[in-house]
N, C-alpha and C positions, 0 to 999 in steps of 0.2 A: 069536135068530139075527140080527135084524136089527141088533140093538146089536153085536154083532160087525162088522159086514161097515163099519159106522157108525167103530168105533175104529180097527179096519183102515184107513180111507179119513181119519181123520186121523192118523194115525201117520206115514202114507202123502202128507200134503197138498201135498209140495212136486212130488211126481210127478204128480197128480191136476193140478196148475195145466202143468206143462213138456209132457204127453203123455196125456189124460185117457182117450182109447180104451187107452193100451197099459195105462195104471192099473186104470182100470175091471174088464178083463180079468182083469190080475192080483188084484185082490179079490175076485170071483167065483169065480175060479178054473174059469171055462167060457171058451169062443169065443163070444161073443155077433160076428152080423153087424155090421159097422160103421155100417150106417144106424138099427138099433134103440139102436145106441150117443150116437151123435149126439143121437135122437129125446130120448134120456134125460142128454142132457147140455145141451140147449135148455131141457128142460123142467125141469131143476136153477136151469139160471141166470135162468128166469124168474122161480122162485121166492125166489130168492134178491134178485136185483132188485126185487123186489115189497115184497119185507120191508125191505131197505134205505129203499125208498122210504118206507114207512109209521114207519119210525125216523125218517127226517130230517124229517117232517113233523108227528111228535110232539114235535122237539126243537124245532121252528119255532113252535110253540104257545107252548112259555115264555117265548119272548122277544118 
């Protein structure tokens, strides 16, 4: 289920960057409130930011 909802959101990734509550929504396919929305779009882009971070700091090691 979750690999679904995963393919969907990038099928989907250009609407997910322009409107990510109205995306998000539509992936689920529920009304999620908009501050649980939020909550989970913070905590996307920490994670993602984390990662990135831990990439460029791996890449900074070779050189």
């Amino acid at each position: 289920m979750f690999t679904d909802y995963a393919l969907k959101a990038i099928s989907d990734a250009s609407k997910i960057f322009n409107d990510p509550m109205k995306a998000i929504k539509a992936i689920f396919g529920i009304d999620i409130p908009d501050e649980q929305i939020k909550s989970l779009i913070e905590g996307v882009k920490a994670k993602v930011l984390n990662r990135a971070d831990n990439l460029l700091n791996s890449i900074k090691k070779l050189f």
